[in-house]
C-alpha positions as CSV (number, residue, x, y, z in Angstrom):
1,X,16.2,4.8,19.0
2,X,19.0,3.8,16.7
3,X,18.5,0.4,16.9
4,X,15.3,-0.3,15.3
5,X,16.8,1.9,12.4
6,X,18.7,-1.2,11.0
7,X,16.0,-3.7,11.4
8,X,14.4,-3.8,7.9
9,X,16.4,-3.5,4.7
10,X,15.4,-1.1,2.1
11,X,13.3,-3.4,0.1
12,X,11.4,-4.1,3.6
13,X,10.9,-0.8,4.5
14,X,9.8,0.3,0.9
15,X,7.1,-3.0,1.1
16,X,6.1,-1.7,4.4
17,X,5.5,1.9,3.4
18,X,3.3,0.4,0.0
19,X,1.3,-2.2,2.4
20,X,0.3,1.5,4.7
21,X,-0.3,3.7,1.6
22,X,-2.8,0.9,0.4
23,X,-4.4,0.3,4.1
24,X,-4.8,4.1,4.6
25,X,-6.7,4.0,1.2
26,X,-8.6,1.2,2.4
27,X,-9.3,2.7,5.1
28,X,-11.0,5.9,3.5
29,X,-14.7,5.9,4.6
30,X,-15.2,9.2,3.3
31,X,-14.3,8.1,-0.5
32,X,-15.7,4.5,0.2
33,X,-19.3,5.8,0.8
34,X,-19.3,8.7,-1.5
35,X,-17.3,7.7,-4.6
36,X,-17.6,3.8,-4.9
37,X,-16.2,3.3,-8.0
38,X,-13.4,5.5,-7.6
39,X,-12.4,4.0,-4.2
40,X,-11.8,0.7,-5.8
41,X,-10.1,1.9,-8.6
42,X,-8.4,3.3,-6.1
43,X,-7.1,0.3,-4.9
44,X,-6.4,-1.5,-7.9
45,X,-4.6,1.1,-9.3
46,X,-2.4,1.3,-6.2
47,X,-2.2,-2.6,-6.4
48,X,-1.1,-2.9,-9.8
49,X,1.9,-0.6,-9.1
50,X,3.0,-2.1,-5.9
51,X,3.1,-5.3,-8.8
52,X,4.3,-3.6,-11.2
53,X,7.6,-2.3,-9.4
54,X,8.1,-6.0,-7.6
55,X,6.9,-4.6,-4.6
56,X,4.3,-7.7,-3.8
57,X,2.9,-10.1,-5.6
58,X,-0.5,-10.7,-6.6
59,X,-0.5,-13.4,-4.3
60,X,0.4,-11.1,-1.1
């Protein structure tokens, strides 16, 4: 169980953990279909911080 613990370095692990916050989001039916606008604000919001930390690029 150990050994998958040293796989990803910390950078890795913290891109993984902002690509599943921001597919969980996307994922969001509920908030897609009642709140449009806010749902894609949503996302860019989320976006723009995963930037603005260094996390991704625009171009990921």
């Amino acid at each position: 169980m150990n050994t998958c613990k040293s796989l990803f370095s910390p950078d890795q692990e913290a891109k993984l953990r902002a690509y599943d916050r921001w597919h969980r989001a996307l994922d969001d039916c509920s908030m897609r279909m009642d709140c449009p606008d806010a749902y894609h604000d949503k996302l860019l919001r989320q976006a723009d911080e995963m930037d603005r930390l260094g996390i991704v690029t625009w171009q990921e």
